[in-house]
N, C-alpha and C positions, 0 to 999 in steps of 0.2 A: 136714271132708273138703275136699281142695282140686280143682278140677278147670281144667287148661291147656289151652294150645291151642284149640280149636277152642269151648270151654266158658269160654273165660277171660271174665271179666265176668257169667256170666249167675248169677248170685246168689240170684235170684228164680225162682217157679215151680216146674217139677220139681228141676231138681238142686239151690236152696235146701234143698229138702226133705226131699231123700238121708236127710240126718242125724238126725231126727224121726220118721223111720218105726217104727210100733210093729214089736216083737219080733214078736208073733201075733198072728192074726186080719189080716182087711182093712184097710187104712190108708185112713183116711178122706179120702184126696184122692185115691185111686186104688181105690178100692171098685168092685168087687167085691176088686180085687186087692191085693198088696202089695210091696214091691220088693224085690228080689232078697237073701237071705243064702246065703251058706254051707252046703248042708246042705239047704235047701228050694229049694221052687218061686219064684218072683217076676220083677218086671220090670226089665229092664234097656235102661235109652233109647240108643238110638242116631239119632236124629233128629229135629228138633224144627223145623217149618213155619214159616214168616210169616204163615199166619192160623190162628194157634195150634190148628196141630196136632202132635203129641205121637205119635213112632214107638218103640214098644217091643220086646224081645224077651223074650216067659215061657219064664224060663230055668230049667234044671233042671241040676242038677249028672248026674243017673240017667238022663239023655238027650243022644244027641249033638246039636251045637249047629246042624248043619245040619239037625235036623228041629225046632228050636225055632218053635210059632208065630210069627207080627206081631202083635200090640197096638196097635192105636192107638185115639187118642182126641184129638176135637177139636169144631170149629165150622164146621160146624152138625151134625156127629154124635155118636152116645155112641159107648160103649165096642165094638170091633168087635175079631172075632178072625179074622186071614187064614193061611191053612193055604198057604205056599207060600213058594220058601226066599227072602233078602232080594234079591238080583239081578233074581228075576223082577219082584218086587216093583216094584222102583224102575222095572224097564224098563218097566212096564206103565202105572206114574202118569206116568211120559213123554212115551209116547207111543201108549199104548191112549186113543182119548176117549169109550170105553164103560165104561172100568173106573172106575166111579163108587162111593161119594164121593169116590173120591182122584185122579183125576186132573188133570192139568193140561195135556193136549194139547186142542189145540183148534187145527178148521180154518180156516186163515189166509184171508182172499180174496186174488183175483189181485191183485197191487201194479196201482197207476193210477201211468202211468209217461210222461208224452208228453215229446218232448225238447222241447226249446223251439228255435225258427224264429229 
């Protein structure tokens, strides 16, 4: 399986591993779950952090996709499942700095700014 643009180079890791994943049952690098076929439930990545964290969506063919949970999974948390659609998501790791583990807003202090004389 080849994957462009935005995936181009990442070889390793999740989408290394696309191709490996057992037919049934839990895939042992993503246990409890498994990734996405045809036909069944599984994950499908669409985001991937710089301190390896791993954004999923358990996707189902028998559900529409705007009610698919978030999956993620990373460092320093396990496997977490977020009931809420991807936009809010992303807004919330943003710029919520209560929406923990995941976000990344955080209060800046006042710049120190003196002109010089």
């Amino acid at each position: 399986m080849s994957f462009g643009g935005a995936f181009a180079g990442v070889g390793t890791g999740v989408l290394g591993h696309l191709d490996l994943s057992p037919e049934d049952g839990p895939d042992p690098v993503f246990k409890p779950y498994q990734m996405y076929r045809p036909g069944r439930r599984g994950l499908i990545p669409w985001a991937f952090g710089e301190m390896e964290c791993n954004y999923f969506w358990l996707a189902s063919a028998e559900e529409d996709p705007a009610s698919w949970p978030i999956v993620t999974q990373g460092d320093p948390y396990p496997w977490q499942q977020v009931s809420m659609c991807t936009s809010e998501f992303v807004y919330r790791v943003l710029t919520d700095p209560e929406f923990e583990p995941f976000s990344i807003a955080r209060p800046f202090p006042e710049p120190d700014f003196y002109p010089m004389d």
